[in-house]
GUMARDREN-802954 format. One line per 2 residues: number of its first residue (from 1); their letters; for each residue x, y, z of N, C-alpha, C, CB. Coordinates in pm, whole numbers, plus 50000, padded with zeros to 5 digits. Glycine has a CB too. Layout:
# GUMARDREN-802954
NUM) a) X,Y,Z,X,Y,Z,X,Y,Z,X,Y,Z ~ ...;
# end
This chain:
# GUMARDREN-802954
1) xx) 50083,49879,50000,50000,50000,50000,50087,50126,50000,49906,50001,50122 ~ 50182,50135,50105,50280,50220,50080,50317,50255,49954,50372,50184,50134;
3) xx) 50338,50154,49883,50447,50167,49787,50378,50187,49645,50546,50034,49792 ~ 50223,50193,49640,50131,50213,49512,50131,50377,49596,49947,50092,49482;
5) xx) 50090,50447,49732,50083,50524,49767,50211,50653,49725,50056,50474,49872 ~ 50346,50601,49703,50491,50675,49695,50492,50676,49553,50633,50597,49767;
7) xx) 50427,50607,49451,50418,50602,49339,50340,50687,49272,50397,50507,49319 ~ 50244,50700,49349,50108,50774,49301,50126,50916,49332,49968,50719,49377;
9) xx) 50184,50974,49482,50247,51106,49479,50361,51140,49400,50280,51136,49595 ~ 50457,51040,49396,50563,51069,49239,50535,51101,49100,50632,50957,49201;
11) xx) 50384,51074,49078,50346,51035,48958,50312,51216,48946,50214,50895,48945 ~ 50199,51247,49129,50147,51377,49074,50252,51474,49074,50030,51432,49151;
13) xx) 50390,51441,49142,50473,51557,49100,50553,51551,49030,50526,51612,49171 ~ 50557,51463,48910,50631,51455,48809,50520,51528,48699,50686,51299,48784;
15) xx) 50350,51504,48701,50275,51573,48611,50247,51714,48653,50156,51503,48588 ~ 50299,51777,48792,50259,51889,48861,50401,52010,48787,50256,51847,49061;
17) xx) 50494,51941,48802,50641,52000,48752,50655,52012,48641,50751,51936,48778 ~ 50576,51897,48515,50550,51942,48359,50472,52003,48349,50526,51866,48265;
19) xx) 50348,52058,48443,50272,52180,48419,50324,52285,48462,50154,52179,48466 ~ 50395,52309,48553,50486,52440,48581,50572,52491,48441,50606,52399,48713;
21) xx) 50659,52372,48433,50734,52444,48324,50664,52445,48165,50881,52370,48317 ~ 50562,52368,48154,50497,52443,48026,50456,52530,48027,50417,52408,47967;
23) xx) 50396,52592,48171,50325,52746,48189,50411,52823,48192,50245,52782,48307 ~ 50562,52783,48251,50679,52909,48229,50735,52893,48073,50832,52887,48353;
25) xx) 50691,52804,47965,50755,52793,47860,50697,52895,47810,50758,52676,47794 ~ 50518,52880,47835,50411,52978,47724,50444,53134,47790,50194,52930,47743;
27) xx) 50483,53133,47890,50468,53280,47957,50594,53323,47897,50459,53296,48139 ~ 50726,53270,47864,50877,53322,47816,50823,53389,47668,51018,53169,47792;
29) xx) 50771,53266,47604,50712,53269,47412,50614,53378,47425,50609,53098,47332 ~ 50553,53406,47495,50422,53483,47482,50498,53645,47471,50298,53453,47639;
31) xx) 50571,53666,47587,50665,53802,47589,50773,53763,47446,50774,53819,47775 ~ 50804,53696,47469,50932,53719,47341,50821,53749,47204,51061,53533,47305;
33) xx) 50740,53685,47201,50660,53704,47060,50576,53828,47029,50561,53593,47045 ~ 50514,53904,47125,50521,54027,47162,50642,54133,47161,50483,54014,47266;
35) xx) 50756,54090,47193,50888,54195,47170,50924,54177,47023,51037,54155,47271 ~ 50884,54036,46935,50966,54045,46796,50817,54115,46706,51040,53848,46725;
37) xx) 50732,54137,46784,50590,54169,46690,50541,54049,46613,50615,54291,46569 ~ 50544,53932,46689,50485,53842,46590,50334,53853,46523,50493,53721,46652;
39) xx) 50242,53975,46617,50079,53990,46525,50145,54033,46392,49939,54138,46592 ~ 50240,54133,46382,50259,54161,46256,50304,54096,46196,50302,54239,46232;
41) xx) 50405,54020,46155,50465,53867,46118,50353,53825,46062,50520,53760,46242 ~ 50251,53759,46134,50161,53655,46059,50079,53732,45973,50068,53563,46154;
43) xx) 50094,53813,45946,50029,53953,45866,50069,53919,45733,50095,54120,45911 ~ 50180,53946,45728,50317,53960,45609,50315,53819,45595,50494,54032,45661;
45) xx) 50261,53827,45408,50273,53660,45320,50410,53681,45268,50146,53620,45163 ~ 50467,53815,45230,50618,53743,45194,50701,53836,45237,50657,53707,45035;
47) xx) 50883,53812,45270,50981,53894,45272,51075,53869,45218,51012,53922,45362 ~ 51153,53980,45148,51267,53988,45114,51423,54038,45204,51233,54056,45020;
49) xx) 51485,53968,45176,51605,54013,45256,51730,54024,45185,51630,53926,45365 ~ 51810,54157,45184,51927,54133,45137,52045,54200,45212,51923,54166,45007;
51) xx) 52137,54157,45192,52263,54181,45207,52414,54078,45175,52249,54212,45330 ~ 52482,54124,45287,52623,54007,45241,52642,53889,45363,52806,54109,45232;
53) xx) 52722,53842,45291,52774,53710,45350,52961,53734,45367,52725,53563,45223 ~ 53009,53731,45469,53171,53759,45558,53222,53602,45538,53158,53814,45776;
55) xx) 53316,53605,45471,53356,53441,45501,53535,53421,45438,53219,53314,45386 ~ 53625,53392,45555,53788,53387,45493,53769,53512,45392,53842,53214,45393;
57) xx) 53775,53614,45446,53793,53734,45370,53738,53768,45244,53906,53747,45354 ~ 53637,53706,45245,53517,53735,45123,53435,53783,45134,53457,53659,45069;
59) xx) 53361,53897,45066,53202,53980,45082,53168,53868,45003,53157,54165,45013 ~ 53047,53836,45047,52919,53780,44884,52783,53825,44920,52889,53565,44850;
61) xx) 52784,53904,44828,52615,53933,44794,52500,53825,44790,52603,53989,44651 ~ 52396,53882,44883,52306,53758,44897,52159,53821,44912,52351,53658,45035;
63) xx) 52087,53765,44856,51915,53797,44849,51872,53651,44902,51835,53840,44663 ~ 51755,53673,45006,51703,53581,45050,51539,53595,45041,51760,53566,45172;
65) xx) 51435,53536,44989,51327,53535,44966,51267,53425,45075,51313,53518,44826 ~ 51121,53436,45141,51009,53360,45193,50883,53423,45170,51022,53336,45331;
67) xx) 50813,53285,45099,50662,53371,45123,50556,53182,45190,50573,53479,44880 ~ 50463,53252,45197,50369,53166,45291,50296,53081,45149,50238,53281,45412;
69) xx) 50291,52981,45154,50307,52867,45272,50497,52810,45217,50137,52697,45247 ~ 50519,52807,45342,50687,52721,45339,50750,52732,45187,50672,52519,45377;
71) xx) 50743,52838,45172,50836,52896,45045,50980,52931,45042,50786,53015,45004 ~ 51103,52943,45027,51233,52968,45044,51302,52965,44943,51286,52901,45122;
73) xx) 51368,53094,44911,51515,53064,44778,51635,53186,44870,51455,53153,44527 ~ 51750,53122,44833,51819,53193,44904,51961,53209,44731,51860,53095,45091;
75) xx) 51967,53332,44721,52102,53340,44636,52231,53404,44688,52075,53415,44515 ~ 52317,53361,44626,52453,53403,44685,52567,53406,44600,52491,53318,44791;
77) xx) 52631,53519,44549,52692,53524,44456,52866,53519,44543,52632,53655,44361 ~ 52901,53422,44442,53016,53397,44506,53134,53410,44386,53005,53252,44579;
79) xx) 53230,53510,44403,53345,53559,44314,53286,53500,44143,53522,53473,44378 ~ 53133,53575,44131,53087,53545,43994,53011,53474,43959,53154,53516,43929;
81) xx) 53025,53347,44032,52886,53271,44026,52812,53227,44106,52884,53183,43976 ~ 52702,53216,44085,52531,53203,44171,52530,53082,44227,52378,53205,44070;
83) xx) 52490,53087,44342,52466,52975,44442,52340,52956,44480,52534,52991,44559 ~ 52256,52845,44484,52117,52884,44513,52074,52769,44586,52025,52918,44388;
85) xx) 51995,52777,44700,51939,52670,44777,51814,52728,44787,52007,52631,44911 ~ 51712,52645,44805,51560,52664,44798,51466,52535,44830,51526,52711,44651;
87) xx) 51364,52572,44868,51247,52461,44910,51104,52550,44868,51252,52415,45111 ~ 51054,52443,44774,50943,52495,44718,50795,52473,44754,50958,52466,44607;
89) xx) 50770,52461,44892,50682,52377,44947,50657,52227,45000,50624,52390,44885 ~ 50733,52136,44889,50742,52008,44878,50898,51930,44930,50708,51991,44731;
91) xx) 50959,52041,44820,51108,51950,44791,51224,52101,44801,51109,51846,44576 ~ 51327,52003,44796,51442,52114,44783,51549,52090,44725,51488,52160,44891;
93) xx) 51552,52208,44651,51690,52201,44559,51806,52285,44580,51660,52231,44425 ~ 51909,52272,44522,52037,52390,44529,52103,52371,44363,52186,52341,44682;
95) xx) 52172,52446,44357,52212,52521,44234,52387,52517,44289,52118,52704,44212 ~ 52493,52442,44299,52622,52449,44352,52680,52484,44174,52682,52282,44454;
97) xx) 52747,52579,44132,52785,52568,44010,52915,52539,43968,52754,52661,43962 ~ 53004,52522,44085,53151,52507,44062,53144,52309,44055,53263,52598,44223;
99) xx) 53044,52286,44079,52967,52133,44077,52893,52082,44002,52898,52105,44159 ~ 52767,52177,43949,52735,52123,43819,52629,52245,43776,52668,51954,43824;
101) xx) 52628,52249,43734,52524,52401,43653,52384,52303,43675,52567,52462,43413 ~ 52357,52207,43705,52207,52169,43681,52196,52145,43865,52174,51998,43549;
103) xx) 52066,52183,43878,51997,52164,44028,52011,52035,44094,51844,52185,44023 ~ 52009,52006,44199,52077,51881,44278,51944,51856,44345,52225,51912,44393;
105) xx) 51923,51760,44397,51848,51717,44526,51891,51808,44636,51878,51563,44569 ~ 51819,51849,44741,51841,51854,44904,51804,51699,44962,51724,51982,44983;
107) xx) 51968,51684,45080,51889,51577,45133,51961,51612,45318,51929,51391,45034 ~ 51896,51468,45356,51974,51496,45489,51940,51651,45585,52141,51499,45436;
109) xx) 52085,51719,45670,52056,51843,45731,52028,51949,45644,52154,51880,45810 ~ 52052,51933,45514,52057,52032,45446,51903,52046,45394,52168,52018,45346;
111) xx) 51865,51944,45400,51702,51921,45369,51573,52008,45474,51678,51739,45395 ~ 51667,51960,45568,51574,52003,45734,51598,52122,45753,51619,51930,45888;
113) xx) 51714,52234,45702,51735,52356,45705,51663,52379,45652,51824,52407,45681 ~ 51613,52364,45526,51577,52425,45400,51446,52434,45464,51597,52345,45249;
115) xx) 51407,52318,45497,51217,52304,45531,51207,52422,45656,51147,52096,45614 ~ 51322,52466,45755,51239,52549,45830,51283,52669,45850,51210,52503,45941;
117) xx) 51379,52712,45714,51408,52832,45683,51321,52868,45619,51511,52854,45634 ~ 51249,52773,45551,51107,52797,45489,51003,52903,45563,51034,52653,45487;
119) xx) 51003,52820,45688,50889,52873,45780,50902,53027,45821,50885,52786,45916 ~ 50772,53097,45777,50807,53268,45825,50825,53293,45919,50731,53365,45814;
121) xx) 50737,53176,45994,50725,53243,46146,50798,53209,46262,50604,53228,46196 ~ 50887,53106,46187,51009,53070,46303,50948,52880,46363,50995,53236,46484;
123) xx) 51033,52814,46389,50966,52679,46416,50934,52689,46583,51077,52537,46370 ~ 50933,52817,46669,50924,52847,46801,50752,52888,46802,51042,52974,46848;
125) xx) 50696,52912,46689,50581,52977,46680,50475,52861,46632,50597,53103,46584 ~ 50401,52854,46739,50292,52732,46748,50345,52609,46757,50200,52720,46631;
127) xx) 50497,52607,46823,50553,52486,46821,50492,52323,46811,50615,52502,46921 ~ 50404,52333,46915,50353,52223,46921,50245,52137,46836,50324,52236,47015;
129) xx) 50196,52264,46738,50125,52216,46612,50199,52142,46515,50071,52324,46541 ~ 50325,52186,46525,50455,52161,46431,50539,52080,46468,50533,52265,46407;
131) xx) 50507,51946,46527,50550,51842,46605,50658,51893,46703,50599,51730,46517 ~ 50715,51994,46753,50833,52045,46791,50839,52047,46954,50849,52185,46726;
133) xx) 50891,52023,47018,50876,52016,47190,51024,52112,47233,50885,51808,47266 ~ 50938,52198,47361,51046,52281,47402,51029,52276,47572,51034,52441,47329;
135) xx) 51137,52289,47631,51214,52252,47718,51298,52354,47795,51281,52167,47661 ~ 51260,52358,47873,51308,52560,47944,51443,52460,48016,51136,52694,48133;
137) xx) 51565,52499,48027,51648,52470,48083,51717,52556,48225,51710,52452,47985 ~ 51634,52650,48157,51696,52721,48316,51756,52893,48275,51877,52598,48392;
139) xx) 51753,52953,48402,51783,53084,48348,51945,53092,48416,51659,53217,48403 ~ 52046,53172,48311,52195,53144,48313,52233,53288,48275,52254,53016,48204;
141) xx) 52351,53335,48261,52402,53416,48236,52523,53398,48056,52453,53437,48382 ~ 52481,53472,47967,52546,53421,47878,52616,53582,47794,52437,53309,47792;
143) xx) 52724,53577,47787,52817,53699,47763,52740,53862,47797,52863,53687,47588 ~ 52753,53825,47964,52685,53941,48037,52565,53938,48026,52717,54065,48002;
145) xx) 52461,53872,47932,52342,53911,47979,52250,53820,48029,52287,53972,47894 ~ 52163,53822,48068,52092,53733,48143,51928,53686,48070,52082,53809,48289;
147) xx) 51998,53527,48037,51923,53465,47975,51860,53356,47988,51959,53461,47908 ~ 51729,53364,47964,51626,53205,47959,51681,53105,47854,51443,53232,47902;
149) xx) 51734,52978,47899,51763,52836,47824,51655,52794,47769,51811,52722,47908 ~ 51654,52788,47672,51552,52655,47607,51628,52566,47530,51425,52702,47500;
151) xx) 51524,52475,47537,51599,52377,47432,51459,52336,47297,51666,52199,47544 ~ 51494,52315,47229,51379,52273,47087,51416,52169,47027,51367,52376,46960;
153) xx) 51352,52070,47016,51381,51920,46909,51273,51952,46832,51369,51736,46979 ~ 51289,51971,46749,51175,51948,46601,51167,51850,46532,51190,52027,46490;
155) xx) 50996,51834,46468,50946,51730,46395,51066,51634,46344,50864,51790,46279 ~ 51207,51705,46303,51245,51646,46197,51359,51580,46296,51281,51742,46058;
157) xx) 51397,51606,46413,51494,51562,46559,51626,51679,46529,51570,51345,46560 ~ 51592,51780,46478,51696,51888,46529,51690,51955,46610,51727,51964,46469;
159) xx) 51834,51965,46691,51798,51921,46808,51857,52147,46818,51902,51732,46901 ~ 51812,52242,46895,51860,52346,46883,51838,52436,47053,51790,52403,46745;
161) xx) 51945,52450,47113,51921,52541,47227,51967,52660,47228,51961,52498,47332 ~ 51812,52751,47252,51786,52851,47238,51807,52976,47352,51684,52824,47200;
163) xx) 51891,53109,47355,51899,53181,47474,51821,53322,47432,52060,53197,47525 ~ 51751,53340,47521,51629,53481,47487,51679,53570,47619,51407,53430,47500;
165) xx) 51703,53709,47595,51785,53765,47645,51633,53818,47767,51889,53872,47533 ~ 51673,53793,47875,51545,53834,47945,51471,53979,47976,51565,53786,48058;
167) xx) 51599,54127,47975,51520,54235,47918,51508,54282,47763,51563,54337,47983 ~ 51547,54264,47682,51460,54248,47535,51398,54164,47501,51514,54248,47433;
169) xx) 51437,54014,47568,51326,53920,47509,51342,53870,47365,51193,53991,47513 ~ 51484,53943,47328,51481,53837,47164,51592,53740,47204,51538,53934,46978;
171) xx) 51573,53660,47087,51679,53535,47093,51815,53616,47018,51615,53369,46989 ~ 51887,53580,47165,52010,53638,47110,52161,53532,47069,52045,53746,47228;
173) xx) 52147,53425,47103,52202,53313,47061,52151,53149,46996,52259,53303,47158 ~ 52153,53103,46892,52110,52920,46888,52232,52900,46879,52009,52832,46756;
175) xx) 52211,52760,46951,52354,52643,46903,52251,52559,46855,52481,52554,47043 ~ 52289,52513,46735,52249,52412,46638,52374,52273,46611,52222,52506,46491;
177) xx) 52339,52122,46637,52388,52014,46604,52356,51987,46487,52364,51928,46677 ~ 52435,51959,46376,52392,51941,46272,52476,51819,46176,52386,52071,46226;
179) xx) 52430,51697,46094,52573,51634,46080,52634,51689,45975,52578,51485,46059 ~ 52770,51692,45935,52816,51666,45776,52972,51637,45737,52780,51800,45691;
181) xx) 52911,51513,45662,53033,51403,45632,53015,51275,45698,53176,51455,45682 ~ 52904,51278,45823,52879,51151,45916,52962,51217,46036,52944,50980,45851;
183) xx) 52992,51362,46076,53011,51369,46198,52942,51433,46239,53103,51393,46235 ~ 52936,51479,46397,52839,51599,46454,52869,51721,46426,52828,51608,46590;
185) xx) 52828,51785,46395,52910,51985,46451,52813,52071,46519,52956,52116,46292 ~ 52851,52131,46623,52752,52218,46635,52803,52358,46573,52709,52224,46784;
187) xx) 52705,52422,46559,52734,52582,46480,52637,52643,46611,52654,52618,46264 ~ 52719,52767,46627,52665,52842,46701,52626,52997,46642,52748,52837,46808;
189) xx) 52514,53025,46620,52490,53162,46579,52443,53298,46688,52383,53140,46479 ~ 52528,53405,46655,52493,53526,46752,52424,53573,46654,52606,53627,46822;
191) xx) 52294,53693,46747,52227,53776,46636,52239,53887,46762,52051,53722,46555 ~ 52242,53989,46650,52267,54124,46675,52201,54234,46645,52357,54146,46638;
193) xx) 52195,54388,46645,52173,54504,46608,52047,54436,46532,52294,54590,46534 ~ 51910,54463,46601,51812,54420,46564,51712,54553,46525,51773,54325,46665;
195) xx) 51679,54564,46463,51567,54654,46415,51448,54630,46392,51587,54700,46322 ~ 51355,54696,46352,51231,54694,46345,51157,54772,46183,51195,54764,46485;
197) xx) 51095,54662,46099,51039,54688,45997,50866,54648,46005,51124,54619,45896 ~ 50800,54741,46012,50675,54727,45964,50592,54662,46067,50676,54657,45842;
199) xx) 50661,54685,46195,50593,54604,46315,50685,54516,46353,50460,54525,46285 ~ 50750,54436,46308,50845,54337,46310,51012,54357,46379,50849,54307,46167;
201) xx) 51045,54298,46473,51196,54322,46492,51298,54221,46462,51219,54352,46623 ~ 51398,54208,46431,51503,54126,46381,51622,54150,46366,51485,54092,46289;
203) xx) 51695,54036,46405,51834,54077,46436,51916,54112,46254,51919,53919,46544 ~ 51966,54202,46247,52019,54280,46122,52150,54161,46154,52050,54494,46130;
205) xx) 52214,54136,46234,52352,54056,46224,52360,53930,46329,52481,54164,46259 ~ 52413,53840,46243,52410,53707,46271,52533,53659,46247,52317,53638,46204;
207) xx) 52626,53645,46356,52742,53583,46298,52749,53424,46374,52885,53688,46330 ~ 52796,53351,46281,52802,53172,46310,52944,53149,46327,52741,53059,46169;
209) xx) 52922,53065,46459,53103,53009,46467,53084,52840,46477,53211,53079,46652 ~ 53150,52781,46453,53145,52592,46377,53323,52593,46338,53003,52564,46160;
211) xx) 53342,52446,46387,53471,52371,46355,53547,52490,46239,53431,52191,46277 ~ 53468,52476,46104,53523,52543,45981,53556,52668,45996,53441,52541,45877;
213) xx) 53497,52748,46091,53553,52886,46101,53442,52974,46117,53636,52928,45981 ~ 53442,53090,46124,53373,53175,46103,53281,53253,46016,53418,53206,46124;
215) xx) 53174,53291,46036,53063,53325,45934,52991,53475,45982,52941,53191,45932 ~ 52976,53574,45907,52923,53640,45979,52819,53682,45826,53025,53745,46077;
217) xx) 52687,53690,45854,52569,53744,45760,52522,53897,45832,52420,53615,45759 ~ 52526,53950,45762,52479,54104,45750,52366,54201,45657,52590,54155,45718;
219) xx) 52228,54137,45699,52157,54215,45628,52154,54364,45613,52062,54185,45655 ~ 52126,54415,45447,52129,54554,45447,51935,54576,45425,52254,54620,45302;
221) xx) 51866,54562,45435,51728,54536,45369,51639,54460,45410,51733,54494,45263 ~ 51524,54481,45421,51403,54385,45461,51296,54476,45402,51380,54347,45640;
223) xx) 51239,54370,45298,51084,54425,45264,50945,54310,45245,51100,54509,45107 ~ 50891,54381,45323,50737,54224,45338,50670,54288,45255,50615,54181,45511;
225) xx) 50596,54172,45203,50469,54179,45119,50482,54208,45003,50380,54259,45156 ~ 50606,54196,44919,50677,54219,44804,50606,54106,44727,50842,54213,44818;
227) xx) 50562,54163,44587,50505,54022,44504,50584,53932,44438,50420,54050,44399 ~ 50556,53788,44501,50657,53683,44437,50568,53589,44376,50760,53605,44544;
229) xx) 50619,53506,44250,50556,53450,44190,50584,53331,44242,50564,53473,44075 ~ 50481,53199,44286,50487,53042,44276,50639,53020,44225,50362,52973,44160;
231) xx) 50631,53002,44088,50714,52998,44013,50910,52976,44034,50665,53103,43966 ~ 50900,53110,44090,51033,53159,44150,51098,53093,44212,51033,53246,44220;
233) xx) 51009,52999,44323,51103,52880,44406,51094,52735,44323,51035,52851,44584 ~ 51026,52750,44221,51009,52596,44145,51142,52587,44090,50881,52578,44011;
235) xx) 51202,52434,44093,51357,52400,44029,51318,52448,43893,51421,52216,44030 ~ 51437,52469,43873,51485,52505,43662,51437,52413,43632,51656,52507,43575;
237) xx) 51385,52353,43496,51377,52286,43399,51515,52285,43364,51284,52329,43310 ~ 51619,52195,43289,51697,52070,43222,51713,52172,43102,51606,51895,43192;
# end
């Protein structure tokens, strides 16, 4: 009797402690989504983004397109020629040209990027519609400022922990695990100097650090609701 009794109070504070921290998960998301303006976000069917890409002492010019539903092309001109990765709702392709001038498959991490770079609204937004489970880890201190841990596994098992700076409330760091070649890496991205377009705030600079080195992306531009055709993210024709 005891021992169905020690079981049965374990049970309610193991389901009492996953209701705490889902109510501190929705109460973190609810303010952060409010500080990035997400009413306006779900407003806006498409955006454009441009600027450069920092890499071993290279500028490259880069335009990045999304429109609703899970639309994505990203270009990147690199010392002359065009680089292109994209997901057209369905599938995803890239354009590598020092590799072959004709469009490739996406597969693997590069697949799972593609699908939720797709997403406008971020894979943090309605998470749980979107098979995705999040996981408050705790509040820490991370290069001076003081930040809420999360962690996010998505539909697809990428696995990404997230730090939201607790007086602005945006995400100011992910570390992302990701494989390639058959090993692990994590990449870690900072975002920075965030602004505000049209209701919307976002970090203008994002720099990534990973095994390979350093990355830093620098948007000059953001425009929503720009008209894009279907079309645009469909692979080339042969």
């Amino acid at each position: 009797m005891k021992r169905i009794l020690f079981i049965f109070v374990a049970l309610i504070t193991v389901i009492s402690v996953s209701n705490l921290q889902a109510q501190s998960i929705d109460e973190i998301l609810k303010k952060h989504f409010k500080a990035i303006g997400q009413e306006s976000l779900i407003k806006q069917k498409t955006v454009e983004m441009k600027g450069k890409i920092l890499q071993m002492g290279m500028e490259m010019p880069m335009d990045m397109k999304l429109k609703r539903p899970d639309k994505f092309k990203m270009e990147i001109d690199i010392q002359g020629q065009k680089m292109v990765q994209a997901f057209d709702g369905t599938s995803g392709w890239m354009i590598a040209p020092w590799v072959s001038p004709d469009p490739q498959d996406l597969t693997g991490d590069q697949l799972k990027q593609a699908k939720e770079q797709a997403d406008l609204d971020g894979q943090l937004y309605n998470y749980k519609e979107k098979g995705n489970t999040v996981e408050l880890i705790g509040s820490e201190s991370l290069d001076g400022a003081d930040v809420y841990h999360l962690k996010m596994t998505t539909k697809d098992k990428t696995i990404q922990e997230i730090f939201i700076d607790k007086k602005s409330m945006m995400i100011i760091s992910v570390k992302t695990t990701v494989e390639a070649q058959g090993q692990k890496i994590e990449i870690k991205n900072i975002m920075s100097n965030f602004k505000t377009f049209d209701g919307v705030t976002m970090a203008m600079t994002i720099q990534s650090n990973s095994p390979m080195g350093q990355t830093s992306i620098i948007f000059d531009s953001v425009e929503f609701n720009k008209e894009i055709d279907d079309s645009f993210f469909a692979r080339p024709s042969k």
